[in-house]
N, C-alpha and C positions, 0 to 999 in steps of 0.2 A: 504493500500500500504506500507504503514510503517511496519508494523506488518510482512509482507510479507518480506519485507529486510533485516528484523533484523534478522528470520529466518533462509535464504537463508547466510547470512554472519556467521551466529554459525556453520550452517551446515559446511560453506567451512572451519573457524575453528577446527570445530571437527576433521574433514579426512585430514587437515592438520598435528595435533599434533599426531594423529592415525599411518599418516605415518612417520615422525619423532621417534612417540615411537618403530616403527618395527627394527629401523636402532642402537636402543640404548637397550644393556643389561646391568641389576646389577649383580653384579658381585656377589655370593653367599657370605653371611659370612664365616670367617676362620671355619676350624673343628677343636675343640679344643679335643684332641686324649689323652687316657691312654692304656700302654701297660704294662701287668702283666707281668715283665720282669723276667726272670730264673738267669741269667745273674748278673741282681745286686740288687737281691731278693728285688724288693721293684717294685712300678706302677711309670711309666715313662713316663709323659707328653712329649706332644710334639704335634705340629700345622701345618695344612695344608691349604693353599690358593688355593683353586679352580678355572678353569679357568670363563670367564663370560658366555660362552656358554655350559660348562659343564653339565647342564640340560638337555637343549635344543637337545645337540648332545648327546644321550642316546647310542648312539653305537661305538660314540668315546672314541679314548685312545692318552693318551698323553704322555707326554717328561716332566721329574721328575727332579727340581734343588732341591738340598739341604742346605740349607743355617745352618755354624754353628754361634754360638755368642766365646763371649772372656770373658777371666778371670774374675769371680763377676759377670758375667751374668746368663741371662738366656732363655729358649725355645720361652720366647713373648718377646725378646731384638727389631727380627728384625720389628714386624710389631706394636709396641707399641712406636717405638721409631725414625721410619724411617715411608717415604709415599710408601712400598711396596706394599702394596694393592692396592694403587693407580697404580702407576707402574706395578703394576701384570697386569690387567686389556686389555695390550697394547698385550697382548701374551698368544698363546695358550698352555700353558704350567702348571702342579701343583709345588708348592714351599713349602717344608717340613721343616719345624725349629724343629731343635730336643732340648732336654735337654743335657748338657756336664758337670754340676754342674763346678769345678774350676779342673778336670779329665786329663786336654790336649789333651783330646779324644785318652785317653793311658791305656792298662790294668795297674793298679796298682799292684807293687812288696808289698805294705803295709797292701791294702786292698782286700780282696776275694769280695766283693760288689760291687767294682768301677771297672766295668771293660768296660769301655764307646768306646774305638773300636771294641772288640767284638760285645757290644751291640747293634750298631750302624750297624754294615755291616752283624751279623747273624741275628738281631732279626727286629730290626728299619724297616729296606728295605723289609725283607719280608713282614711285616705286613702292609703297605704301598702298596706294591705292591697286597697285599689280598684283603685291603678296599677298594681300588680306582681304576679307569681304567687307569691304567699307561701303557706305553711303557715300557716293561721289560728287551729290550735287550740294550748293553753297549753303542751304541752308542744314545741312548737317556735318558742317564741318565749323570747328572754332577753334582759336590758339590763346594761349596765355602764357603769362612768364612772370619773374620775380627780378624786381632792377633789372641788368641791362639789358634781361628777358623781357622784364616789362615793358621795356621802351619799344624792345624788337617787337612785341607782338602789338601792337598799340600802330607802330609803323606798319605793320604787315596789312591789317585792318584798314588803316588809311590809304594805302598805294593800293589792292588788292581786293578793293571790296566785294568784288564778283568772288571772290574766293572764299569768306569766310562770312556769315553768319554773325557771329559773335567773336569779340575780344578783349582780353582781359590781362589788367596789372599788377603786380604787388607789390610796394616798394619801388614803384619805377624809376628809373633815372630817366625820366623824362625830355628835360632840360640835355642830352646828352651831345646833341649836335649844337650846343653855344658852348662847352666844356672846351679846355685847352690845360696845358700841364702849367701853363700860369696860374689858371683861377681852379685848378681841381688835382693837382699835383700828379699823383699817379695813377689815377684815373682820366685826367686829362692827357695824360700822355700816350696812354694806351690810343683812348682817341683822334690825337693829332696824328698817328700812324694809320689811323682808317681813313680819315675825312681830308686831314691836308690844313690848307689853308682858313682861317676864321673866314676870310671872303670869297671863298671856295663855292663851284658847284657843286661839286658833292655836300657841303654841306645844308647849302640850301634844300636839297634834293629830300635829304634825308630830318629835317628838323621839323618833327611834330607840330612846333608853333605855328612856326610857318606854313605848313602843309594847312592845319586846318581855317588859318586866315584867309588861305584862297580858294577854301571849298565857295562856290555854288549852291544855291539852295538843292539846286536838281542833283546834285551831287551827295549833301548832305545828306537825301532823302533815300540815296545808295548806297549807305555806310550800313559797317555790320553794329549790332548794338556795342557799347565800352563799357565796360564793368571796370574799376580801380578801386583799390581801396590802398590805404598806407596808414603806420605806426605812428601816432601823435609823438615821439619819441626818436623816429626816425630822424634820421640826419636833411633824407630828404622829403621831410612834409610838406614845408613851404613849398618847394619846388613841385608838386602833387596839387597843391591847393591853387597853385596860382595856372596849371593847367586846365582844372575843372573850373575853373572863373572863366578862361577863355570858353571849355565846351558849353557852358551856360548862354556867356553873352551869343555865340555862335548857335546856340539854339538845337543842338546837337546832343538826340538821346542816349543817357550814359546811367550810370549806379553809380555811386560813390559812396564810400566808408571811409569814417577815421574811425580808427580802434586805439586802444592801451598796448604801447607794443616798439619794438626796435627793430635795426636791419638782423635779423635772425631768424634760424631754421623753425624757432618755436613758431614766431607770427606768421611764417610760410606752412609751416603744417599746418596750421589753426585754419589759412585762408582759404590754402588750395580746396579743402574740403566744400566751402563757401561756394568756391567757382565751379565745382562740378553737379553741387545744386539747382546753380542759376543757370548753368550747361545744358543739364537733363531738361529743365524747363524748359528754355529755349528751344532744346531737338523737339519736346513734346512728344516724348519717347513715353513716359509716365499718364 
């Protein structure tokens, strides 16, 4: 009789955990990717987070975020240093980390090799869109980044609006293209290796201010939505605050957040979860 209940209660364990396991996926390991880039003659790592059903839905396609990293970073910043994975998890969606080396996600006036926005919107996304089942069209794709990622993805949005749906800041270095190693020392320096001259086309080319001073209403009306937020602590708030002044007066629809917070991986893990919220919402995937 014993023997008989001990049975009887494994068994209803079993078909317990059995149906608990149906209701629970792992979420595939990242793809750790190289693309033999034309662009900036060398192989260009770069990483992709899979949704948890991605197997399973073998006939699905999904909605592509792109996350960049910032200055001295690199391609495994965001999921080596933040719980994206985990967080990924919550949403059917792929999340692509690219490589930017210390670039600004800018073609270089110095280097014929570095030419990290090119690379990134001719080569990156195609290749992306080749290996994986993504949603291809504009309104399911969006990018974000943290500082010099911020700016990058802020600029991508602005030059590229047919391409991106939504884009998003953390901490941006906004102000990036009026930087010089006069007024920003070593971060300005990195900069005058990308842009050149303060009176530079390149630099005009690539400076947010500027860019959205000469939007067009019909223009404006083409933009993907801007989501920014930055650390009331941040070094660079003011320079944040005084962009959202322009998006306002410019009449250009954005989100903005100041939170309690510095340039650190904490307020980057805190946010990025934020932007995959307002992400999912915007695919209207949920």
């Amino acid at each position: 009789m014993l023997k008989k209940c001990s049975l009887t209660l494994l068994l209803v364990v079993a078909a317990a955990l059995s149906v608990a396991g149906q209701g629970t996926q792992t979420a595939p390991a990242p793809f750790e990717g190289k693309l033999k880039s034309t662009l900036m003659a060398r192989e260009m790592p770069y990483r992709v987070i899979l949704p948890a059903d991605y197997s399973t839905k073998p006939e699905a396609r999904f909605p592509v975020v792109y996350l960049l990293h910032g200055l001295s970073g690199h391609f495994d910043n965001w999921t080596d240093r933040t719980k994206l994975k985990e967080y990924a998890r919550a949403y059917e969606l792929i999340i692509v980390t690219p490589e930017g080396g210390d670039g600004w996600y800018t073609d270089s006036v110095s280097s014929p090799t570095e030419k990290y926005e090119s690379y990134i919107v001719q080569e990156l996304i195609p290749e992306v869109e080749k290996k994986f089942r993504t949603l291809t069209t504009r309104d399911k794709r969006a990018i974000a980044g943290l500082s010099m990622g911020g700016y990058g993805s802020l600029k991508f949005g602005l030059k590229y609006p047919d391409k991106f749906v939504l884009a998003g800041s953390f901490s941006g270095a906004l102000g990036a293209a009026s930087f010089s190693e006069k007024t920003a020392g070593a971060i300005g320096k990195s900069i005058d290796l990308i842009y050149g001259p303060l009176d530079g086309e390149t630099r005009k080319a690539n400076d947010i201010f500027r860019i959205v001073k000469g939007l067009s209403p019909e223009k404006i009306k083409a933009l993907p939505f801007l989501y920014i937020d930055c650390g009331t602590e941040d070094f660079l708030f003011q320079n944040n605050r005084e962009y959202v002044q322009l998006l306002v007066e410019m009449k250009i629809p954005h989100e903005y957040r100041e939170l309690p917070g510095v340039h650190d991986w904490k307020y980057w893990d805190k946010q990025v979860q934020e932007f995959l919220r307002v992400a999912d919402r915007t695919f209207g995937s949920k």
